[in-house]
C-alpha positions as CSV (number, residue, x, y, z in Angstrom):
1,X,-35.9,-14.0,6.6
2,X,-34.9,-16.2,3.9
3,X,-37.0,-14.1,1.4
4,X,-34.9,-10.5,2.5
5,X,-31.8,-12.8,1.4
6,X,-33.0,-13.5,-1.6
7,X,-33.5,-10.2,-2.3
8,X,-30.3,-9.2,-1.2
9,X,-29.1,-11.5,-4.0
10,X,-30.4,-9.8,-6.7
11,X,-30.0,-6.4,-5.6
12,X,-26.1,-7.8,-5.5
13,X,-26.3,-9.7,-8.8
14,X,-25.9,-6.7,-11.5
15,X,-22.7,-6.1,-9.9
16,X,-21.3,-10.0,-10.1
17,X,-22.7,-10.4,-13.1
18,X,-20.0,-7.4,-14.4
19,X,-17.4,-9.0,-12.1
20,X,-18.0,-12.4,-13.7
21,X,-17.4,-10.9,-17.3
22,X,-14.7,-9.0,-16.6
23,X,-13.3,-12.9,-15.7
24,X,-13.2,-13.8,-19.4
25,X,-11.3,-11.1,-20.7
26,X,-8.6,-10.3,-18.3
27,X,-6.4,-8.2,-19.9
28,X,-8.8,-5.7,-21.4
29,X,-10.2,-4.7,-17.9
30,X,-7.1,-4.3,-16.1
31,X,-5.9,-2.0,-19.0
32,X,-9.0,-0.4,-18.3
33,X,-8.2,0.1,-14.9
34,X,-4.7,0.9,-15.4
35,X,-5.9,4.1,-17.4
36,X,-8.3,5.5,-14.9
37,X,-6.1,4.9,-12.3
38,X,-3.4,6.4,-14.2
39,X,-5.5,9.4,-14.6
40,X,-6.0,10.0,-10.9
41,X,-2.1,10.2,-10.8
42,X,-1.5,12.6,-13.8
43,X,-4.1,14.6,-11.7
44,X,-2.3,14.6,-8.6
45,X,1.1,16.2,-7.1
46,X,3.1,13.4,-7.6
47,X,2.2,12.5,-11.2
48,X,3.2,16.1,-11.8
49,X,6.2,15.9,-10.4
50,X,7.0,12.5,-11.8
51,X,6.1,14.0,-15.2
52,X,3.4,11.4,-15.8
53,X,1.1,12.6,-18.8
54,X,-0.7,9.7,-20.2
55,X,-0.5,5.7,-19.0
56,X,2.3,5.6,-21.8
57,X,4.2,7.4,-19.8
58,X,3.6,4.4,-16.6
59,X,7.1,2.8,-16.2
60,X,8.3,5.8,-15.1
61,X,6.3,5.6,-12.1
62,X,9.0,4.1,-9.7
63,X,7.8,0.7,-7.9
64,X,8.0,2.0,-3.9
65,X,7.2,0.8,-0.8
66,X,5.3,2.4,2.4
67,X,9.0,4.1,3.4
68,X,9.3,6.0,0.4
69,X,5.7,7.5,0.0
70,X,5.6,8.5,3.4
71,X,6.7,11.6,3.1
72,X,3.9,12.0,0.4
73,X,1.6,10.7,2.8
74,X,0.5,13.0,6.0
75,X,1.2,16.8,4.6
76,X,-2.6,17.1,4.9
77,X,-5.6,16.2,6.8
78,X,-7.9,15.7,4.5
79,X,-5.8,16.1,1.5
80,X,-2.6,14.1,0.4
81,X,-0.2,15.0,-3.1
82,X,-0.6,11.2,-4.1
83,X,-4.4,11.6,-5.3
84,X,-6.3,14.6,-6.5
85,X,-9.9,13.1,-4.1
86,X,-10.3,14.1,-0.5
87,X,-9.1,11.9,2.5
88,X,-11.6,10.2,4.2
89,X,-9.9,9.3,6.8
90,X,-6.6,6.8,7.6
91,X,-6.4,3.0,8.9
92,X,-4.0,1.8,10.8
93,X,-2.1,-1.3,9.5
94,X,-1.2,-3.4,12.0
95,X,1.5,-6.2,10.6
96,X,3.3,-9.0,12.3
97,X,6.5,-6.7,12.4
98,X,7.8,-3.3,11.7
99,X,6.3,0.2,12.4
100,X,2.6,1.3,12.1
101,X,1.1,2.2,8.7
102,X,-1.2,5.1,8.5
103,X,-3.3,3.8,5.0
104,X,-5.1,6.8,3.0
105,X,-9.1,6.2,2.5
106,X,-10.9,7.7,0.0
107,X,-14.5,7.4,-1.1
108,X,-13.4,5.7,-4.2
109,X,-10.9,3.6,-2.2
110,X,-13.9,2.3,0.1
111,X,-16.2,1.9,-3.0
112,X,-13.2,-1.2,-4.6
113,X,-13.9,-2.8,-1.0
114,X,-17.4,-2.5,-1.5
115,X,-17.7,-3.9,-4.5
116,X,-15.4,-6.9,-3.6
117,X,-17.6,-7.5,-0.7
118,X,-20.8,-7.4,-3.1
119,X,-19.4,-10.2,-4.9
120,X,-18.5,-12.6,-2.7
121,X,-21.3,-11.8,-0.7
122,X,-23.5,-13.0,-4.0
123,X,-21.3,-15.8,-4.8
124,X,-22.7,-17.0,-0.7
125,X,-26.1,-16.5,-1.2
126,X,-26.1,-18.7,-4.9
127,X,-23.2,-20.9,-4.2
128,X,-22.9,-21.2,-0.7
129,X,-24.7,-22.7,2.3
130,X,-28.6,-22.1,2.4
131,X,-28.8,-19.1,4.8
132,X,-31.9,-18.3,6.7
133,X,-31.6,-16.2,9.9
134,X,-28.9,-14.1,8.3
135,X,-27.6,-13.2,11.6
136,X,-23.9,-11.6,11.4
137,X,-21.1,-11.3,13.6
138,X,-18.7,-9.3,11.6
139,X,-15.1,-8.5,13.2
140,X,-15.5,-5.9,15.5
141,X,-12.5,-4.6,17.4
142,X,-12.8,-2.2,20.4
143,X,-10.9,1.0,20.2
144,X,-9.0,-0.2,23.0
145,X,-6.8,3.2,22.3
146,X,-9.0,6.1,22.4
147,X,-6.5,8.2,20.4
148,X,-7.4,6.1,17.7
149,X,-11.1,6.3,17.0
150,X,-10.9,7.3,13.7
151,X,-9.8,4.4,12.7
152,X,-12.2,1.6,11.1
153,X,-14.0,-1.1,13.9
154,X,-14.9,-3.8,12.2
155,X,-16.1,-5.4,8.2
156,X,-18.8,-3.2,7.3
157,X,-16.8,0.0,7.9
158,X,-15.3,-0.4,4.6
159,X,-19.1,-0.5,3.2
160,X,-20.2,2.5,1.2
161,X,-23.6,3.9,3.4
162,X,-26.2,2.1,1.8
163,X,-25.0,-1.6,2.3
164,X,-23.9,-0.7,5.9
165,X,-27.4,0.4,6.8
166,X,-29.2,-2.6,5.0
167,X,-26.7,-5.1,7.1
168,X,-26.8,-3.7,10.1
169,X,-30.6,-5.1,11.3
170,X,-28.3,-8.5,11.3
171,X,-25.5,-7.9,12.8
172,X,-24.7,-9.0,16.2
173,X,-22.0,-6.8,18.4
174,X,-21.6,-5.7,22.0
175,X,-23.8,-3.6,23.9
176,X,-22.2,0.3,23.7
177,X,-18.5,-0.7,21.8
178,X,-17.9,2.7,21.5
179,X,-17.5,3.0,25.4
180,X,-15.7,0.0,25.7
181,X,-11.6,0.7,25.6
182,X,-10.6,-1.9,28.3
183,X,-9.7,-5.3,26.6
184,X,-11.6,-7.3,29.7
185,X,-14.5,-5.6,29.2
186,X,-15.0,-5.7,25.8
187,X,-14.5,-9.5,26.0
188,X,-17.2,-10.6,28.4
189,X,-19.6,-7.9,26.8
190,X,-19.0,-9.7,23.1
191,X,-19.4,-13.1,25.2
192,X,-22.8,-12.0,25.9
193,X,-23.6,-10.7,22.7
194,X,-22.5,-13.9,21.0
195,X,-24.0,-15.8,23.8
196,X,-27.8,-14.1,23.4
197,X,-27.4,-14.6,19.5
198,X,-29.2,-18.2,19.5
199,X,-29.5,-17.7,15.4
200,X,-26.2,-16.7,14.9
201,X,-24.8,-17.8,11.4
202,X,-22.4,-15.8,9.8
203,X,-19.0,-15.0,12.0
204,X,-16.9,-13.2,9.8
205,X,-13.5,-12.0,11.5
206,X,-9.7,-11.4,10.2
207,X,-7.7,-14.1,12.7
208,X,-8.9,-17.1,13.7
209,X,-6.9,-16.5,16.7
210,X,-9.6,-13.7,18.1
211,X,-12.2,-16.3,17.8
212,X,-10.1,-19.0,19.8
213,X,-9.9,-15.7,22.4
214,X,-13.4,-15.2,22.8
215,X,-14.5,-18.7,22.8
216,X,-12.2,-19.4,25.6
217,X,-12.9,-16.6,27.7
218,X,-16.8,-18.0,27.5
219,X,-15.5,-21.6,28.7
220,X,-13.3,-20.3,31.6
221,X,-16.3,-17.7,32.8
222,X,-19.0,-20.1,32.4
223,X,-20.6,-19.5,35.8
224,X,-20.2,-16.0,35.5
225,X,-21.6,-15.4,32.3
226,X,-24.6,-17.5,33.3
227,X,-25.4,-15.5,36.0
228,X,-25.9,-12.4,33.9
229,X,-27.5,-14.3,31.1
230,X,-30.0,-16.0,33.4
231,X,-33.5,-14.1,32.5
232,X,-31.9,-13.8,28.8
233,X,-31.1,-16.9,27.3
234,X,-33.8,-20.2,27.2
235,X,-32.8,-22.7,30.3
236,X,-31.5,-25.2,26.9
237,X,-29.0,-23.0,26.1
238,X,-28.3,-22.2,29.9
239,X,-27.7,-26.0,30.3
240,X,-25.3,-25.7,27.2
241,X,-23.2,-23.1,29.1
242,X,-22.7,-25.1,32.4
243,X,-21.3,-28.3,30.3
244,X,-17.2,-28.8,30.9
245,X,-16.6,-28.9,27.4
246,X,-19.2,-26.6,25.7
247,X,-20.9,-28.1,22.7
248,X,-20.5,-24.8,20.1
249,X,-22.6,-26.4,17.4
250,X,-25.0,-26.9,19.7
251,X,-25.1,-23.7,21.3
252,X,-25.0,-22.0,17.4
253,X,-27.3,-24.5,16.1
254,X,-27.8,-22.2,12.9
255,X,-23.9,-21.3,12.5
256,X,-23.3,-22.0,8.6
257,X,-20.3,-20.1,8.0
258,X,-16.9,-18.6,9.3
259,X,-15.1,-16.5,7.2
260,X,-11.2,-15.7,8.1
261,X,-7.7,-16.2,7.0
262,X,-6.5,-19.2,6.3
263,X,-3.4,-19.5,4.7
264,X,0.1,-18.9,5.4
265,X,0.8,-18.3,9.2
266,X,-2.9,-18.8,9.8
267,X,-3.7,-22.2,8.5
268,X,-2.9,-24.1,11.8
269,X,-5.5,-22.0,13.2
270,X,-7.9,-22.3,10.8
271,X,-7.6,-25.9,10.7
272,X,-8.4,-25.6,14.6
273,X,-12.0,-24.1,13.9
274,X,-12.6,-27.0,11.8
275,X,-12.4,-29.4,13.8
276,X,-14.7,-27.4,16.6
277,X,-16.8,-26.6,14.0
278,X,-17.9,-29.8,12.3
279,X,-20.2,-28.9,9.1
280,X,-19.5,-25.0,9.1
281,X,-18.1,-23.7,6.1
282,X,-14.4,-22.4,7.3
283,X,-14.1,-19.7,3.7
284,X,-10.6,-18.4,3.5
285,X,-10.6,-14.4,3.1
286,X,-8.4,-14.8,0.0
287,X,-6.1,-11.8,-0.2
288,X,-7.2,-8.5,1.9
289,X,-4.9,-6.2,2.8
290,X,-5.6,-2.4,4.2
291,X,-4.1,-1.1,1.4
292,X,-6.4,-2.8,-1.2
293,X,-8.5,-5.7,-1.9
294,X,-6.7,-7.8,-4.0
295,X,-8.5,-11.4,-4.0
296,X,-12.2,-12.8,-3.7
297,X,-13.1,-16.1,-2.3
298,X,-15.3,-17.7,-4.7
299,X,-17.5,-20.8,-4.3
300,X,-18.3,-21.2,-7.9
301,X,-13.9,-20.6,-9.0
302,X,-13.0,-23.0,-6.9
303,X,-10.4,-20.6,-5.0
304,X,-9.6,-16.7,-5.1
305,X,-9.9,-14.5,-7.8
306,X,-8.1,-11.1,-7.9
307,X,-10.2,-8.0,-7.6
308,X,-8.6,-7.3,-11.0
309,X,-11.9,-4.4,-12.0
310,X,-10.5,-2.4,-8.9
311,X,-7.1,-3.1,-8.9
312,X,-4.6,-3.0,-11.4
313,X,-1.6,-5.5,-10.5
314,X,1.3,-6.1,-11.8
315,X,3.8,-9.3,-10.8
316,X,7.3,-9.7,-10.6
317,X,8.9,-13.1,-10.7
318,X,12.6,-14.1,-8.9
319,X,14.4,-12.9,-11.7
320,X,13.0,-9.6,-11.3
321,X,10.7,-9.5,-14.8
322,X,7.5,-7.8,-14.4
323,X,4.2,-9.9,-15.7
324,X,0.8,-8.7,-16.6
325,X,-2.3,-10.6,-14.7
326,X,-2.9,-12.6,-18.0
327,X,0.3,-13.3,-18.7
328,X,0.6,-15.5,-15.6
329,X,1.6,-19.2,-15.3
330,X,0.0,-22.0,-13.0
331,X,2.3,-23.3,-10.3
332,X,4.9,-20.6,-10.6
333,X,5.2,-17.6,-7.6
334,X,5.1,-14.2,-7.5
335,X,5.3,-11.0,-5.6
336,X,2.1,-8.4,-6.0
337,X,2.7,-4.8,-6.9
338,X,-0.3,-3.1,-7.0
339,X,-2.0,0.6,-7.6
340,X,-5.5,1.1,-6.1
341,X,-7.6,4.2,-6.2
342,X,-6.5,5.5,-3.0
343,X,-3.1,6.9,-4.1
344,X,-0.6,3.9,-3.9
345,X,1.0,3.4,-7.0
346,X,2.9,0.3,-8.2
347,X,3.0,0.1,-4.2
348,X,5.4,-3.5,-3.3
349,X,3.2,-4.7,-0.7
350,X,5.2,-7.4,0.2
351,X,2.6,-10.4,-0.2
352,X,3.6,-13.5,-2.7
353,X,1.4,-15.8,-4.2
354,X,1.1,-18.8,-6.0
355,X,-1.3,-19.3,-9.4
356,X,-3.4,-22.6,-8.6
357,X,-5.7,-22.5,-11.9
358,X,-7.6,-20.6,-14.4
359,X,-11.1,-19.6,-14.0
360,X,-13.0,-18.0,-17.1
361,X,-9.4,-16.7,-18.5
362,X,-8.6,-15.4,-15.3
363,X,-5.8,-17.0,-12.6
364,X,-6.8,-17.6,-8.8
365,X,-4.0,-16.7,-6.6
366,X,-3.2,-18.7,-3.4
367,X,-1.8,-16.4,-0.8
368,X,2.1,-17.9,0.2
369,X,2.7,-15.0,3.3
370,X,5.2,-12.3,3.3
371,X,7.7,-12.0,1.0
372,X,11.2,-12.0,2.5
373,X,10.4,-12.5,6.1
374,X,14.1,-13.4,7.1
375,X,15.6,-13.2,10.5
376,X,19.0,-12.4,11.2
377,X,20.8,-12.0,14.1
378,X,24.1,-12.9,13.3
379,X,24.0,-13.8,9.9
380,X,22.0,-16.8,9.7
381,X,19.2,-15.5,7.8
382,X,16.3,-17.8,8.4
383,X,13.7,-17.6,5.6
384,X,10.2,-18.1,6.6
385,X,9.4,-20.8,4.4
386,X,12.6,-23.0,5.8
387,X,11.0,-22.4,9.5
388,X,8.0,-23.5,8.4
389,X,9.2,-26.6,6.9
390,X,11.3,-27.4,10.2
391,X,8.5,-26.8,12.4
392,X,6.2,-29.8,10.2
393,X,9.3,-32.2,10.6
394,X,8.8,-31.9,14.6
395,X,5.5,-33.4,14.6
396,X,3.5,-30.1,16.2
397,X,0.4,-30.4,13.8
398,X,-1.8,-30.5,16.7
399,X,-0.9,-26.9,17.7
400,X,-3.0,-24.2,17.1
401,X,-0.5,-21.9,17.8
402,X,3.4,-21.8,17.0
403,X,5.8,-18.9,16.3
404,X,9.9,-18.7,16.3
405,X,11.0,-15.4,17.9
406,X,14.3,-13.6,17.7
407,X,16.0,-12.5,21.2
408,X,18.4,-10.0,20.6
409,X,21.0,-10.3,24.0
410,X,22.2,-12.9,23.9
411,X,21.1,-14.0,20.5
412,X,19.3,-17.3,20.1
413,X,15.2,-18.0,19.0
414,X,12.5,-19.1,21.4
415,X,9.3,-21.2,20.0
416,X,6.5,-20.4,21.2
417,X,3.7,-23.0,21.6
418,X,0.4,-22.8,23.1
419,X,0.3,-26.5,23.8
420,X,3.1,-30.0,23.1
421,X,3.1,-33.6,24.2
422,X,6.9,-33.6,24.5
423,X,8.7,-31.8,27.0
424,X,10.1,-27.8,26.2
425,X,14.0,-29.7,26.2
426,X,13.2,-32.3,23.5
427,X,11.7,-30.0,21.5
428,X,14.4,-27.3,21.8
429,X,16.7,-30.3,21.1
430,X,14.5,-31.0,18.0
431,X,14.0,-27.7,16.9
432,X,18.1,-27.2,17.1
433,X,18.4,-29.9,15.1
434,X,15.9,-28.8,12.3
435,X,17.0,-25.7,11.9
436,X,21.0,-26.6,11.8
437,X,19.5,-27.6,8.2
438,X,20.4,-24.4,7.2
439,X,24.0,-23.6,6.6
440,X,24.3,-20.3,8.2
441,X,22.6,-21.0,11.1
442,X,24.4,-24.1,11.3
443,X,27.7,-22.1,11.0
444,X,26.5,-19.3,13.8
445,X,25.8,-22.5,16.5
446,X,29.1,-24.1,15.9
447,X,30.9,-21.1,16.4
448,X,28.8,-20.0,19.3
449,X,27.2,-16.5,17.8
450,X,23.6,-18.4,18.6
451,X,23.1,-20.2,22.1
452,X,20.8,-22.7,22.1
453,X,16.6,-22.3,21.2
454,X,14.4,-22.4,24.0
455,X,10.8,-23.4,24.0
456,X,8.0,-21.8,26.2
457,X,4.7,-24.0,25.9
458,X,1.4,-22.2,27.8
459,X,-2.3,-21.7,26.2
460,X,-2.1,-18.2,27.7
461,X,0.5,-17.7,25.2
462,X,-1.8,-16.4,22.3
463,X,-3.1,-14.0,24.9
464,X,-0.4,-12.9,26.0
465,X,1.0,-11.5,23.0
466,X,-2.3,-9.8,22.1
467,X,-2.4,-7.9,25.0
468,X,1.3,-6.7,24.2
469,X,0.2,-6.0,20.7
470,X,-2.9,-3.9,21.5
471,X,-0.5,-1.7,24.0
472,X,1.7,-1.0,21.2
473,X,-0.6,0.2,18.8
474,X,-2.3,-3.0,16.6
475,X,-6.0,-3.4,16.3
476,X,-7.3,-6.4,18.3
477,X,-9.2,-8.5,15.0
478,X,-6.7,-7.8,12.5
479,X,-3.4,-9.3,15.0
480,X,-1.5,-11.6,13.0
481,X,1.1,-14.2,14.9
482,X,3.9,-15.1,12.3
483,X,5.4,-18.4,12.0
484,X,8.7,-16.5,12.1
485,X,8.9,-12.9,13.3
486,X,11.7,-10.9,12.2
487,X,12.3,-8.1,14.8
488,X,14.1,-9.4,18.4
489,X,11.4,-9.8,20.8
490,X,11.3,-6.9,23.7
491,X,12.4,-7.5,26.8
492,X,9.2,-6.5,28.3
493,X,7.4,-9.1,26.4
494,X,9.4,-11.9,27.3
495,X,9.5,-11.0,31.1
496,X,5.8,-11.6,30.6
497,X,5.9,-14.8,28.8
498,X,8.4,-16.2,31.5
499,X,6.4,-14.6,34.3
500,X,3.4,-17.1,33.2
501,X,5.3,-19.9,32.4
502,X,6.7,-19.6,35.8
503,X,3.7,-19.6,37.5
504,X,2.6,-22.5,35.4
C-alpha cells in the first residue's frame, strides 16, 4: 500500500508545487484571482445590475452578508443571478446560532475545495506521519432528514470525480448510509464499521465532539457490539472490546492521524483526543467554512495558510480599514471578507483571525471564532472572548465540554458542563462572580434584570444537544457547541436537559 501513497504524492505534487509558489508572491496571485473572479460577476445578474464592468470598478460591490443576498439566492434551481455557471446543488450551513444557510455549489466552487484538499493532502504524505495502510474514515453524516438528501454526507463530497473514486477503495463508512436516517442506527452501524477497520489510520471529521459520540456509544454497548462482531473481528481485538476502559491505541494500532477543528470553541475538545490518543497527530482543519475554503494546515508552514489561489480575501481591522492579504501584520486581528467562485462576493462571513507568522511572503492565519458573538438579554452584552476568559479563571480545564446559554423567561445564563469536581452551587457561585467582571452584567444582577446562573453538569449533555440540533435542521459532523451562544435556549431543550439531570 505504501507504494499507491507514494504515487498518490506525485500525482498531487504538480498542484502544491503551484500552491507553494503562489506563497512567495502573494499579492500578484490574489490580484490574479480578484480579476477572474471579478469576471464571473460582470457576467452575472448582479454585476449587471451593480454596474460592475471591469475589477476597477470593485469597491462598488457592497460588502454583504448571507441576509442581504438571499433574495439573490433561491430564484432558480439550478441557476442563481449571483454567477453566470450552473448550480450544482446547495449545502446546508449548520452554525452554532441563527437560521439555516442554503450555500450555492458550483463545479468551479467544488474544484477551490479540491484543490485545497490536494494540497494538504501532499503536505501529509511528504511532511507528515509515514502512512501505510491508508485506510480513511472521513466525516460522514447520516441524512438523518430525508428531505435533505441533496445535501453533501461527508469530506470527499466536495471532491471533484476523479479524486473521489481513487479514495474511495480506503475509505471506511457504514454498511448502506443511505438507508440509515435514524440517529441510533447509524451510530452502532459506524461502531461496527470503525470497529472491523483493524488498519484504520486516517479519521478525518469536522467536531471532535462526534468522535467523543461514537467512541462512547462503543464503550457503553461493549457486549452488544461484541456479539455481532464475533465471527468478524480476531479474538485480540474481541478481548480489546470487553476491557472497562478500552485501550483505542490498541484497538487502532495503525491510527496516525486525526484531522478536526481545533481552535476557538473546539480546542477543549481537541485537547481531549490528545490525551486518548497518545502519538496521533491531532491536525487542526485551519479555516473551512461551507461557503469557501479559506485556510490550509500545513506541516512544512508551521500553521495555516489561506487558500489565497482560490480565494480572494480582503480584511478589515477595528477601525473599519480594509487590508489586502500582503499588507497584513503579525499579532494584529482581523475579520475575513471573502469572494469565492460560487457567487459570494466580498461576502462578511463573520470569522476573525489572528496573523501568527509569515511563510514564503505569505501570512498564516490562526482562526479566533466568530466575530461579535454577544449575548444580550437585558443589556449586558457578554462578548465571547470575556466568557471565555471567565470560564479559564474557574479552573474547568479538565472539561471536554462547556457552553454558557441564554434563557429568555426569566432571564439569567445556564453553564453547561459535561463533567466538574465542584458542586453545580459553587460553580454558579463562581461563575456569578466571574462574569460580574463585566460592567453591564454587573449592573443587570444588582438591579435584578438577571437572576442568578445556574449550572447543569451530565456527560449526556453533549448528546443531548445533538439530538436537538439534528431535529432542527443541522448536519450531525459539522455541529458546533459555542462557548457562548447567543439565541435564548428553547424551552423544549431545557425540559430535556433538566429531565436528565433529574434522573441523574
Amino acid at each position: 500500500m505504501r507504494p499507491i501513497i507514494q504515487l498518490f504524492g506525485q500525482i498531487l505534487a504538480p498542484t502544491a508545487r503551484r500552491f507553494h509558489q503562489a506563497l512567495d508572491n502573494p499579492e500578484l496571485m490574489q490580484t490574479s484571482v480578484q480579476k477572474e473572479i471579478c469576471d464571473r460577476l460582470i457576467k452575472s445578474e448582479y454585476g449587471k445590475i451593480l454596474g460592475i464592468h471591469s475589477v476597477d470598478d470593485w469597491q462598488r460591490v457592497p460588502i454583504v452578508d448571507y441576509d442581504a443576498l438571499e433574495p439573490w439566492l433561491n430564484q432558480k434551481p439550478q441557476q442563481i443571478s449571483l454567477t453566470p455557471e450552473p448550480i450544482l446543488f446547495y449545502e446546508k450551513t449548520s452554525g452554532s446560532s441563527g437560521a439555516v444557510k442554503w450555500i450555492p455549489y458550483t463545479q468551479s466552487l467544488r474544484r477551490s475545495f479540491n484543490q485545497m484538499f490536494c494540497v494538504w493532502a501532499h503536505d501529509l504524505i511528504v511532511h507528515g506521519p509515514k502512512f501505510s495502510t491508508g485506510k480513511l474514515y472521513a466525516c460522514i453524516s447520516s441524512q438523518l432528514n430525508v428531505a435533505d438528501s441533496q445535501t453533501l454526507q461527508d469530506d470527499l463530497d466536495y471532491l471533484d470525480g476523479w479524486l473521489r473514486w481513487f479514495l474511495r477503495p480506503w475509505l471506511v463508512m457504514p454498511n448502506k448510509l443511505n438507508r440509515l436516517h435514524d440517529a441510533n442506527v447509524f451510530k452502532h452501524q459506524l461502531a461496527l464499521a470503525l470497529l472491523e477497520a483493524e488498519k484504520l489510520e486516517i479519521i478525518s471529521i469536522w467536531s471532535p465532539s462526534f468522535l467523543q459520540v461514537h467512541l462512547k456509544y462503543i464503550q457503553e454497548n461493549q457486549d452488544l457490539l461484541r456479539i455481532e462482531l464475533h465471527n468478524r473481528i480476531s479474538p485480540h481485538r474481541l478481548q480489546l472490546l470487553s476491557e472497562s476502559n478500552i485501550p483505542w491505541m490498541q484497538l487502532w494500532p495503525n491510527l496516525k492521524l486525526i484531522s478536526c477543528w481545533d481552535s476557538a470553541n473546539a480546542a477543549d475538545q481537541a485537547q481531549g483526543l490528545r490525551s486518548q490518543f497518545s502519538g496521533v497527530l491531532i491536525q487542526g482543519k485551519g479555516l473551512l467554512a461551507t461557503e469557501a475554503p479559506m485556510t490550509i494546515p500545513l506541516i512544512v508552514a508551521g500553521g495555516c495558510v489561506p487558500v489565497l489561489d482560490e480565494v480572494f480575501f480582503e480584511f478589515e481591522d477595528d477601525a473599519g480599514s480594509l487590508h489586502g492579504l500582503h499588507e497584513l501584520n503579525i499579532g494584529k486581528e482581523y475579520r475575513i471578507i471573502l469572494s469565492q467562485k460560487g457567487g459570494l462576493y466580498r461576502y462578511r462571513i463573520g470569522d476573525r483571525i489572528r496573523v501568527t507568522h509569515y511563510y514564503r511572503h505569505t501570512p498564516c492565519l490562526e482562526f479566533l471564532g466568530r466575530h461579535q458573538a454577544i449575548s444580550d438579554l437585558v443589556g449586558e452584552k457578554l462578548q465571547e472572548t470575556f466568557v471565555k476568559n471567565a470560564l479559564t479563571m474557574l479552573n474547568l480545564q479538565e472539561n471536554n465540554f462547556k457552553s454558557l446559554m441564554p434563557i429568555a423567561d426569566p432571564p439569567h445564563y445556564i453553564l453547561l458542563l459535561d463533567s466538574a469536581k465542584e458542586t453545580p452551587q459553587t460553580i454558579a457561585e463562581q461563575l456569578d462572580l466571574a462574569l460580574s467582571e463585566s460592567y453591564h452584567y454587573k449592573r443587570a444582577r444588582a438591579i435584578g434584570q438577571l437572576a442568578p446562573p445556574q449550572v447543569l453538569i451530565s456527560s449526556q449533555i453533549s448528546e443531548i444537544l445533538v439530538s436537538h440540533r439534528i431535529r432542527t435542521g443541522s448536519i450531525w459532523g459539522g455541529i458546533k457547541h459555542p462557548i457562548l451562544a447567543t439565541s435564548p435556549i428553547s424551552t423544549e431543550l431545557l425540559q430535556e436537559l433538566k429531565l436528565e439531570i433529574d434522573q441523574k
